[in-house]
C-alpha positions in Angstrom: 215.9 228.4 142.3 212.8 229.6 144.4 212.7 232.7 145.1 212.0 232.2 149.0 215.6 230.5 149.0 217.1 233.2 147.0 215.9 235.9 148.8 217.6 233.8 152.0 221.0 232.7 150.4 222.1 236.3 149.5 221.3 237.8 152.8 218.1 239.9 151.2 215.9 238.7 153.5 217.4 236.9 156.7 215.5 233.6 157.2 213.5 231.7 154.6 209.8 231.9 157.0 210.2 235.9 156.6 210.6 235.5 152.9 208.2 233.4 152.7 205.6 235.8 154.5 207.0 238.6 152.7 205.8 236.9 149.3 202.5 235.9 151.1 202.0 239.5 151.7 202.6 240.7 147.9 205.5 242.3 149.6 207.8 241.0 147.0 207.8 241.2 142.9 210.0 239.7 140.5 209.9 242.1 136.9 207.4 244.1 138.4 204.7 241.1 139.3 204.0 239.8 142.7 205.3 236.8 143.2 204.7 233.7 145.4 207.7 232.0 147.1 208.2 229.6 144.6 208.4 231.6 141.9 211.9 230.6 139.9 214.7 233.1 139.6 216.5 233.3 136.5 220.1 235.5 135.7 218.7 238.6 134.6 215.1 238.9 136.6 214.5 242.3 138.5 213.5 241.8 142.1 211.4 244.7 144.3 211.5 244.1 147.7 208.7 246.1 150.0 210.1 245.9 153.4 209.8 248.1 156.4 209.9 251.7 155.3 212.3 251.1 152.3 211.5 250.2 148.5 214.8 248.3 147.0 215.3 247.0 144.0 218.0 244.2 143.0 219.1 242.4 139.6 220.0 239.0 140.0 224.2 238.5 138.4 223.9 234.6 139.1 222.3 232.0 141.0 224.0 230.4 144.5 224.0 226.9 145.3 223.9 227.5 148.7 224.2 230.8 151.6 226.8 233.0 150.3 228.9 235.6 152.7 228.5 239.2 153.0 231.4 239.1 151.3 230.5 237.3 148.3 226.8 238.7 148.2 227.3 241.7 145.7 228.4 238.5 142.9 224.7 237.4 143.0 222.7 240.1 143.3 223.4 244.2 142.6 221.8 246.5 144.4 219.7 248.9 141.3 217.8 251.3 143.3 216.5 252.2 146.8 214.2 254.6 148.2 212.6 255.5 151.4 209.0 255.1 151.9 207.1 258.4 153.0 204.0 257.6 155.5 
């Protein structure tokens, strides 16, 4: 799956333009590269998001077919690590 639609489809990112800008930006790294939005996403890959004044960082469990519910988000993707950004 891209990563611009995974980003959307567990809630990580709200709307697929934003992901797609926040790749654009380099704001987003998969394993610790920058990645463009259609990078694939594979079980397993470590994903670093760069957004607003917070550094997170998420491994993906599994791969959704489609949007998934808050609910159901925390089957797809766990949460490893996140820290606040000090300007």
């Amino acid at each position: 799956m891209r990563l611009d639609l995974f980003l959307k489809n567990t809630g990580m990112i709200p709307r697929r333009p934003v992901a797609q800008r926040a790749c654009e930006e380099g704001l987003v790294e998969i394993n610790g590269k920058v990645s463009k939005a259609a990078a694939p996403v594979r079980v397993g890959d470590r994903i670093t998001l760069r957004i607003g004044m917070k550094i997170t960082q998420h491994e993906v469990l599994d791969i959704p077919n489609r949007a998934v519910s808050k609910a159901q988000r925390a089957d797809y993707a766990e949460l490893v690590s996140s820290e606040a950004v000090e300007v």
